[in-house]
C-alpha atoms as a printed R data frame, in Angstrom:
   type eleno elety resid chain resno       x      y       z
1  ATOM     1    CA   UNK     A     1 112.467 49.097 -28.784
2  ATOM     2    CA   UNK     A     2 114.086 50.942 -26.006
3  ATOM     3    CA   UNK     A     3 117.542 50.998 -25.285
4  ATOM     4    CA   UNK     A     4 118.436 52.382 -21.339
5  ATOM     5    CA   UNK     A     5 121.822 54.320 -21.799
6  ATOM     6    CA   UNK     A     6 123.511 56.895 -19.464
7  ATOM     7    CA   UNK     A     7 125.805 59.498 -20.549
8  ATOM     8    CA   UNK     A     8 128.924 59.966 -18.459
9  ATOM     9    CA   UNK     A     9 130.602 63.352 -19.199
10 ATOM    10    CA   UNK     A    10 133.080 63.889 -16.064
11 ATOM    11    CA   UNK     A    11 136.280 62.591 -17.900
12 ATOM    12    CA   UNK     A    12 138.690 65.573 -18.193
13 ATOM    13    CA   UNK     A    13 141.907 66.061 -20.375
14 ATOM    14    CA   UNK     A    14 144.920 63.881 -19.248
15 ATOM    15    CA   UNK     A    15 142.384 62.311 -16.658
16 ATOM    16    CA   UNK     A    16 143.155 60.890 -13.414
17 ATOM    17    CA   UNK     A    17 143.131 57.202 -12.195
18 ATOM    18    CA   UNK     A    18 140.263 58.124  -9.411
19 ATOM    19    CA   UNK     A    19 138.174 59.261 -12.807
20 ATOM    20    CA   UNK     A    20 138.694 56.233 -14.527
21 ATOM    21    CA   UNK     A    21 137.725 53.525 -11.600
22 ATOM    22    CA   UNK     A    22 134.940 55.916 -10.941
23 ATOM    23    CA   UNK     A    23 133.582 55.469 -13.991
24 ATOM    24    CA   UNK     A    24 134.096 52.188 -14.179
25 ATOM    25    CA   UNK     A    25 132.726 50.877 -10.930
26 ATOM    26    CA   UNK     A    26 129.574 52.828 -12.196
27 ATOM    27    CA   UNK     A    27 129.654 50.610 -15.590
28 ATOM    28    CA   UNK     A    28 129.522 47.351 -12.794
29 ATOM    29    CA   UNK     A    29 126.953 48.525 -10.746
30 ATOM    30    CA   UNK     A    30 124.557 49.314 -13.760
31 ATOM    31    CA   UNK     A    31 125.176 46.230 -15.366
32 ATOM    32    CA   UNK     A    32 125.925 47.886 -18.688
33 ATOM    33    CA   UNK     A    33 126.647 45.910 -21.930
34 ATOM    34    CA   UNK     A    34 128.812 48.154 -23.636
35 ATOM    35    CA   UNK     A    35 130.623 51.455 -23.688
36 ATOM    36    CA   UNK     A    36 130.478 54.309 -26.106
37 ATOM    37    CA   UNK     A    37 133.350 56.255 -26.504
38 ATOM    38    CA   UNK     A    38 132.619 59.653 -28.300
39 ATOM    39    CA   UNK     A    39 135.801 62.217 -29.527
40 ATOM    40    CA   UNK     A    40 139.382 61.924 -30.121
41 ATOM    41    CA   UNK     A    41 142.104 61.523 -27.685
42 ATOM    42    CA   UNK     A    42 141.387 60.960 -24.009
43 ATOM    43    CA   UNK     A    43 137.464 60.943 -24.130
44 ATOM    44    CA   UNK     A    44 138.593 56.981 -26.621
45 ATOM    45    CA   UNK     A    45 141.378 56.060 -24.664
46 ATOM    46    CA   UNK     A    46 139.620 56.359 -21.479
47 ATOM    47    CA   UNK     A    47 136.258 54.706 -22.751
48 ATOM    48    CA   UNK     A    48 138.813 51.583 -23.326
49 ATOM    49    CA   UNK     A    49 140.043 51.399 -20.095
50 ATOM    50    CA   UNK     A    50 136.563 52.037 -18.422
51 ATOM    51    CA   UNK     A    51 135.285 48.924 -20.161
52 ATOM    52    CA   UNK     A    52 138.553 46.641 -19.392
53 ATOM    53    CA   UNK     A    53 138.005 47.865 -15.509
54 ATOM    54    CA   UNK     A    54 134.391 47.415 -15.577
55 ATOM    55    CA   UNK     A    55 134.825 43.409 -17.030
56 ATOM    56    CA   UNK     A    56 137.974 42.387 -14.946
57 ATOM    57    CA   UNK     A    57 138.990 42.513 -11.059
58 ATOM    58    CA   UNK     A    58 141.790 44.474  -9.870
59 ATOM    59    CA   UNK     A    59 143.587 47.911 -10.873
60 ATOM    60    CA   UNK     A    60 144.672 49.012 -13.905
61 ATOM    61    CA   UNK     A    61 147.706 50.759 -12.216
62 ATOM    62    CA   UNK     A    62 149.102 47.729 -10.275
């Protein structure tokens, strides 16, 4: 069985909003079926908020 991932490193500490809808508009255009968030603090957080903006229209920050 083979599972097609991708590894998305480019979130910093206290990251931005552009970071976030970056990486989430990549989730939507790959189609992925899940997220992996891997660490403690931002690197979770953020993985949460990639895969609410990547499953629902409009901005987080609205």
């Amino acid at each position: 069985m083979h599972i097609a991932y991708c590894v998305y490193d480019k979130i910093q500490p206290n990251p931005t909003k552009d970071s976030i809808m970056k990486a989430a508009e990549m989730t939507k255009l790959e189609s992925f079926n899940f997220v992996i968030g891997f660490g403690r603090g931002s690197p979770m957080e953020v993985s949460k908020a990639i895969a609410l903006m990547a499953t629902n229209l409009g901005n987080l920050w609205v």
